[in-house]
C-alpha positions in Angstrom: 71.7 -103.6 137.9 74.7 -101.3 139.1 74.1 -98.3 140.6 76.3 -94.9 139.6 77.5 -94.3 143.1 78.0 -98.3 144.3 81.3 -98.4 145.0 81.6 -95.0 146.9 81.5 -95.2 150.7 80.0 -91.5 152.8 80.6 -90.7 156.1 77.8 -88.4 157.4 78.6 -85.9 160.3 76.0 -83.5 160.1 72.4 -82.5 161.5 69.6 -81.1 161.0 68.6 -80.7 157.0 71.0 -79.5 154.5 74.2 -82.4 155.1 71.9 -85.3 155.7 69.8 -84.4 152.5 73.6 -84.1 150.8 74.4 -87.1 151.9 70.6 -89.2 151.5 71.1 -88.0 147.8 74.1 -89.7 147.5 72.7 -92.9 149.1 70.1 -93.2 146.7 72.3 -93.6 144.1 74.4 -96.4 145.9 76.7 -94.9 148.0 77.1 -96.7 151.2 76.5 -93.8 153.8 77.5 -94.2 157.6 75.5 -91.2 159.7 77.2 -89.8 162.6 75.2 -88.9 165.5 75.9 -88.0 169.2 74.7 -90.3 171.3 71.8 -88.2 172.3 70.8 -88.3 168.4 70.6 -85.7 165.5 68.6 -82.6 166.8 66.5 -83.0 163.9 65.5 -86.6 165.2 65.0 -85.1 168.8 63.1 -82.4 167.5 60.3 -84.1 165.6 60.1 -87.2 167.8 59.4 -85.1 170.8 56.6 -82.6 168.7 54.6 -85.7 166.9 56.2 -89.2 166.1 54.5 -88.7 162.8 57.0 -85.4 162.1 59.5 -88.9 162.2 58.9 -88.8 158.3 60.3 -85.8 158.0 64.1 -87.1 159.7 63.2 -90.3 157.5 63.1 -88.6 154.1 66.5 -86.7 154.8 68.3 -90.0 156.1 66.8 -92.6 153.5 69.3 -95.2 152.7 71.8 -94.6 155.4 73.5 -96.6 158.1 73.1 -95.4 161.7 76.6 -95.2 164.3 76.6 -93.3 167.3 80.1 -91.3 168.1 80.7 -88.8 170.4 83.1 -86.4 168.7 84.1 -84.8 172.0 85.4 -87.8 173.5 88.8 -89.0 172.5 88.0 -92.1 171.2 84.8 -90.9 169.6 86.7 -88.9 167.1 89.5 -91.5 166.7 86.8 -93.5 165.4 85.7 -91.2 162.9 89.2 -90.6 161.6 88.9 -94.3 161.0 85.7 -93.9 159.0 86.9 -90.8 157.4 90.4 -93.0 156.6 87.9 -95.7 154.5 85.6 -93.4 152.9 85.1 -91.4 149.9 83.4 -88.4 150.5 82.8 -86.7 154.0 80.4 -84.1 154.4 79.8 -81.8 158.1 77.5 -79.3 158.8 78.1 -78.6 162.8 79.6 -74.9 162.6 82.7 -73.1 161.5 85.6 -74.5 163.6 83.7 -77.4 165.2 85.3 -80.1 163.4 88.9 -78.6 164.1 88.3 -78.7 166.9 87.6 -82.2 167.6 90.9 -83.1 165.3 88.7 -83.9 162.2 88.7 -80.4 159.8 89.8 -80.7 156.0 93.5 -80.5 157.0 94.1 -83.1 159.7 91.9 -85.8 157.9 93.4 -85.0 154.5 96.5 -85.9 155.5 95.3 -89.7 156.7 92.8 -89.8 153.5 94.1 -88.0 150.6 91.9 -89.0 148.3 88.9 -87.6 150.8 86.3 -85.6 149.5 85.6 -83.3 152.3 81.8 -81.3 152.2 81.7 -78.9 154.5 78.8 -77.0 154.5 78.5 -73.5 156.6 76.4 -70.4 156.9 78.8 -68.2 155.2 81.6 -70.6 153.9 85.4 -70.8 154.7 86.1 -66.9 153.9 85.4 -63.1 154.4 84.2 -61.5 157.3 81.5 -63.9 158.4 83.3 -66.9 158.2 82.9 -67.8 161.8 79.3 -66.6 162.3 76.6 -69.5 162.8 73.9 -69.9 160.9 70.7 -71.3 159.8 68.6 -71.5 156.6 66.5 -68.5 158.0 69.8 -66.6 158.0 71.2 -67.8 154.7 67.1 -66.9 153.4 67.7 -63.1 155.1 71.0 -62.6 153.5 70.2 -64.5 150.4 67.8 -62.2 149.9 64.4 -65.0 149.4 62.3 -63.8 152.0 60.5 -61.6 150.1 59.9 -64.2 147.9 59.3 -67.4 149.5 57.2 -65.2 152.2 56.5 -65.5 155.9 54.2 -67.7 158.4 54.2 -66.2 161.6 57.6 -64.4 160.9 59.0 -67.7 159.7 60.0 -68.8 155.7 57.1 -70.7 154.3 60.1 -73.5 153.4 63.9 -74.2 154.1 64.4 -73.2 150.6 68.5 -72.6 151.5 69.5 -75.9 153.4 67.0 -77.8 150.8 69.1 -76.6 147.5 71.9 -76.5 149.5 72.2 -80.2 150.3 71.2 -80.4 146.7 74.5 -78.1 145.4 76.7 -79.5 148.0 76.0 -82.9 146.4 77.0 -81.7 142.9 79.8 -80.3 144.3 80.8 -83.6 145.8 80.2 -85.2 142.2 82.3 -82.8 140.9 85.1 -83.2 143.4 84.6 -87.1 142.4 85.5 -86.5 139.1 88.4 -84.4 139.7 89.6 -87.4 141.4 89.1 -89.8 138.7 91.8 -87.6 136.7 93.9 -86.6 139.1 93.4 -88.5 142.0 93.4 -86.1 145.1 90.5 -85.1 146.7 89.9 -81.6 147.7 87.4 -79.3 150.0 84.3 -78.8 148.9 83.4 -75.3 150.5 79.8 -74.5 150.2 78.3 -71.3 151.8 74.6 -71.7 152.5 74.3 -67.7 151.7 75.9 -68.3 148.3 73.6 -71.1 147.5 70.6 -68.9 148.2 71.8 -65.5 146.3 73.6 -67.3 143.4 69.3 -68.9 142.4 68.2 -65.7 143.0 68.9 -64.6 139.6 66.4 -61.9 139.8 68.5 -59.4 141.8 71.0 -58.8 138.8 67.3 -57.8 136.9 66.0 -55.7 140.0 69.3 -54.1 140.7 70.0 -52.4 136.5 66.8 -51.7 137.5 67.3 -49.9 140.5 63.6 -49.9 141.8 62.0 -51.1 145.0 63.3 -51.2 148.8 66.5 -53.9 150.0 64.0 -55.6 151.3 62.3 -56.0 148.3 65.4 -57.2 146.0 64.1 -60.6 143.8 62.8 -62.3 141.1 59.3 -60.9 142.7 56.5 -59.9 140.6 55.0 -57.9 143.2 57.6 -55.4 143.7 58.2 -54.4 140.5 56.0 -51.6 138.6 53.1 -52.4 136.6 54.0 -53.7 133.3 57.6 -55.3 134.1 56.0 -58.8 134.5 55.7 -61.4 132.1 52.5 -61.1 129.8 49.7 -63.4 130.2 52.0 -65.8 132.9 50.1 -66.2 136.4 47.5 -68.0 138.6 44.2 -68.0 137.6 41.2 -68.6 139.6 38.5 -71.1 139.1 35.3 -71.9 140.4 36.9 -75.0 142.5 40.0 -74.0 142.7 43.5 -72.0 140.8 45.3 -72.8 137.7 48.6 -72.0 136.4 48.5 -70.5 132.6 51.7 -69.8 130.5 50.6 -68.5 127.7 53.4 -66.3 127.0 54.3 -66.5 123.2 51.8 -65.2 120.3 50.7 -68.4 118.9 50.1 -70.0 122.4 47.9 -66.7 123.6 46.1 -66.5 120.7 45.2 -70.5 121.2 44.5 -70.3 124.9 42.0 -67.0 124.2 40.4 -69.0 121.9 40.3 -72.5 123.9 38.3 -70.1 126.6 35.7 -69.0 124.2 37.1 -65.3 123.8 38.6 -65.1 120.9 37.7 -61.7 120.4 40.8 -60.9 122.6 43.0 -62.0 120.5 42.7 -59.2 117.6 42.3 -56.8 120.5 44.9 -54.2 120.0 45.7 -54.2 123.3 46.7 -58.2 123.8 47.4 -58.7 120.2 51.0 -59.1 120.3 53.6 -59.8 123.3 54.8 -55.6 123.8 50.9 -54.9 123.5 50.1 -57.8 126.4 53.5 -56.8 128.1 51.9 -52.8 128.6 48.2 -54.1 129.6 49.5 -57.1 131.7 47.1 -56.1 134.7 43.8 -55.6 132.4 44.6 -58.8 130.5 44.7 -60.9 134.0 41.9 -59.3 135.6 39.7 -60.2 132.2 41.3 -63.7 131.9 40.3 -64.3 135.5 36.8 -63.1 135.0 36.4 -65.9 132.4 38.0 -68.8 134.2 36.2 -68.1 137.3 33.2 -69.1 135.8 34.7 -72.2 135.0 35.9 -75.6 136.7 39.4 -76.3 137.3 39.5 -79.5 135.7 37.4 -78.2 132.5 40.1 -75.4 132.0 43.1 -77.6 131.9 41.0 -80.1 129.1 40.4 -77.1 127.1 44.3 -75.6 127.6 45.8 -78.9 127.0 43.8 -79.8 123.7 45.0 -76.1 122.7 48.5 -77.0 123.6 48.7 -74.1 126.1 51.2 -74.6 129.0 48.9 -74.7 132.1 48.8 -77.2 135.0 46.5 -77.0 137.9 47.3 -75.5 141.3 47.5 -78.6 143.6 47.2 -78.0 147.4 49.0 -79.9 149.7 46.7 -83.1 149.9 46.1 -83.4 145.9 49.9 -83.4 145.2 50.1 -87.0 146.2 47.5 -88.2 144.2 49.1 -87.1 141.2 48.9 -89.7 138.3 52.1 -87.9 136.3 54.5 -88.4 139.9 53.0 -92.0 140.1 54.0 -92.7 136.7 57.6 -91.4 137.4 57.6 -93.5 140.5 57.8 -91.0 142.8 55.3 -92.2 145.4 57.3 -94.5 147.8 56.2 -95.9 151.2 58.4 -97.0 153.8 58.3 -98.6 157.8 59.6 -96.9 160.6 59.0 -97.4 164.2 55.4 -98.8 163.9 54.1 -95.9 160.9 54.1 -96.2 157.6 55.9 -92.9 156.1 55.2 -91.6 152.2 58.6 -90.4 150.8 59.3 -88.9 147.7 61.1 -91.0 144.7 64.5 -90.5 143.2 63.7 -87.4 141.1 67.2 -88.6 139.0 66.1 -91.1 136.0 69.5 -93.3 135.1 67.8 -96.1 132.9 71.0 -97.9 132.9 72.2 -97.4 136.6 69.0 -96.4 138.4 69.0 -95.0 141.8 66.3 -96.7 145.0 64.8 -96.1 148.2 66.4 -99.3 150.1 65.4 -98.6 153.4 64.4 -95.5 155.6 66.3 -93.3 158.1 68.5 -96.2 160.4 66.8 -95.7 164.1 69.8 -94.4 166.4 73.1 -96.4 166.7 71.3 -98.8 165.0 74.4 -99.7 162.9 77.1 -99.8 165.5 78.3 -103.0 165.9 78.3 -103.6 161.9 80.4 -101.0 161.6 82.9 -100.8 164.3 82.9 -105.3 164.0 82.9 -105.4 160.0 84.2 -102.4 158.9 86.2 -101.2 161.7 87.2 -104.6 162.7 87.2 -103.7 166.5 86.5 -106.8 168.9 83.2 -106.5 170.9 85.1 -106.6 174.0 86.3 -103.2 172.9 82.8 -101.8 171.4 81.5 -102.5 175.0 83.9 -100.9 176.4 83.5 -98.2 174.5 79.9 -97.6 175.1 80.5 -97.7 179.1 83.2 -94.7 178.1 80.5 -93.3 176.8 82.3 -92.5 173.3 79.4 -94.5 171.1 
């Protein structure tokens, strides 16, 4: 069965988390993707090879799919060789800094002019304009200036997740299917300019609400319940606890609180004054969670989400991290994979995409390092292997 992206070929020059998961989401709908790495490997490789081999998974599930070169850009001949790549391919995405790539000869301009049709994604802190266009970053920057911290939350002064490079890589590859179709009609590619502190403040759509209403601390700008004053929360719309456990209830309209008081055995509640329509839940929001959480307490998880679901309440159980791969709904959506890599079998998530007629697929995991080089510099490249060992005594692969 084809595949959407078959016929589209990726180099990969970037590191770390948000490129490669650009790129690996590419790969898994087809696109042939060649990763980049120095010769010393990507950092992210380094990094959770040297902590726990297990971590490995981590560096797998970003590089899925892909072929593995090495290249060193600094060299010469390492970055001829990636104008060659970049000459061949589709779409080109680079994460290493603002200015790196100009100045190993491969920005947006120079390799436009061998590959017009190149899609170029280049993804940095702050993007390719206004005042912090050359600062560095990383996602715990992008997350301070986005303005999620206060809502994703700290671990030992740390984000709880990489919650910018993640929907970065995720935006940079709509961006790139965008750019793709632009091409289709007019056949140029462009720059694809993506700013990992506009990613994070344009899903942020809380601050527009927080700043008309001009309450709370900067700090405290966000879609964030707990800054705002009591009452300006959604009614009925929270975690619950139960006696093994938390569960999510959305019982926001009329009909469905008026069911899910009843599916609890209080249906009393429901011609209370107080809860019996959405303004009168809206001004007791805290005295309507602190009674709901009375009654499910005394309850099992599992029981509550029977009686909600019968009821044709929204409501899903609060999964911690060891339940949420036993779920039978991800299994059913194929979303459990397993994969080999150096001696340990890895779980990685599925292809969260569904194309019937041109499915996406896990092919193989993250390529071990330079473990593509002479396929690509022999079959692609067409260099003689006289030359490829030459090149790796230079040094340049």
């Amino acid at each position: 069965m084809p595949t959407p992206l078959e016929d589209i070929t990726v180099t990969d020059v970037s590191q770390f988390i948000s490129g490669p998961y650009c790129a690996t989401l590419l790969a898994e709908m087809g696109a042939e993707v060649i990763k980049i790495e120095h010769p010393d490997g990507d950092p992210m490789r380094v990094l959770t090879a040297a902590i726990d081999p297990k971590l490995e998974s981590l560096f797998c599930a970003l590089n899925k799919n892909k072929k593995g070169i090495t290249l060193n850009l600094r060299s010469e001949q390492g970055a001829e060789i990636c104008q060659e790549l970049a000459s061949k391919s589709d779409v080109f995405v680079e994460n290493l800094g603002p200015g790196v790539m100009e100045r190993f000869g491969l920005g947006y301009d120079e390799l436009s002019k061998l590959n017009p049709r190149l899609i170029y994604v280049s993804i940095t802190g702050f993007g390719k304009n206004g005042p912090l266009k050359n600062r560095p970053s990383f996602d715990l920057i992008a997350q301070a200036m986005g303005g999620t911290i206060p809502l994703v939350g700290l671990v030992r002064g740390r984000p709880k997740m990489f919650l910018g490079d993640i929907v970065t890589g995720v935006y940079s590859a709509l961006g790139a299917m965008y750019a793709l179709y632009h091409r289709e009609r007019t056949g140029k590619g462009q720059l694809v300019d993506m700013s990992m502190q506009d990613v994070v403040y344009s899903i942020n759509i809380g601050v527009f609400t927080h700043t008309m209403l001009g309450e709370g601390k900067p700090e405290q700008i966000g879609f964030s319940f707990e800054h705002y004053p009591p009452g300006i929360r959604i009614p009925f719309y929270g975690i619950f606890p139960a006696q093994d456990g938390r569960i999510a209830i959305a019982a926001v309209t009329d009909k469905q609180a008026r069911r899910c008081f009843n599916a609890l055995g209080v249906e009393e509640l429901a011609d209370d004054e107080k809860f019996s329509n959405f303004f009168a839940r809206f001004m007791h929001d805290e005295e309507l969670l602190n009674m709901v959480s009375e009654f499910t307490s005394r309850m099992k998880r599992d029981e509550i989400v029977k009686k909600l679901v019968a009821a044709r309440v929204p409501c899903g159980p609060v999964y911690e991290s060891t339940e949420v791969g036993k779920d039978s709904q991800l299994k059913a959506r194929d979303m459990f994979h397993e994969v080999k890599y150096k001696g340990f079998k890895f779980p990685l998530p599925g292809v969260c995409i569904k194309l019937p007629e041109s499915p996406g697929a896990i092919n193989s995991p993250a390529p071990e390092l330079g473990q593509h080089n002479e396929e690509i510099l022999c079959e692609m490249l067409k260099y003689p292997k006289a030359e490829i060992e030459r090149l790796k005594k230079s040094g340049a692969v």
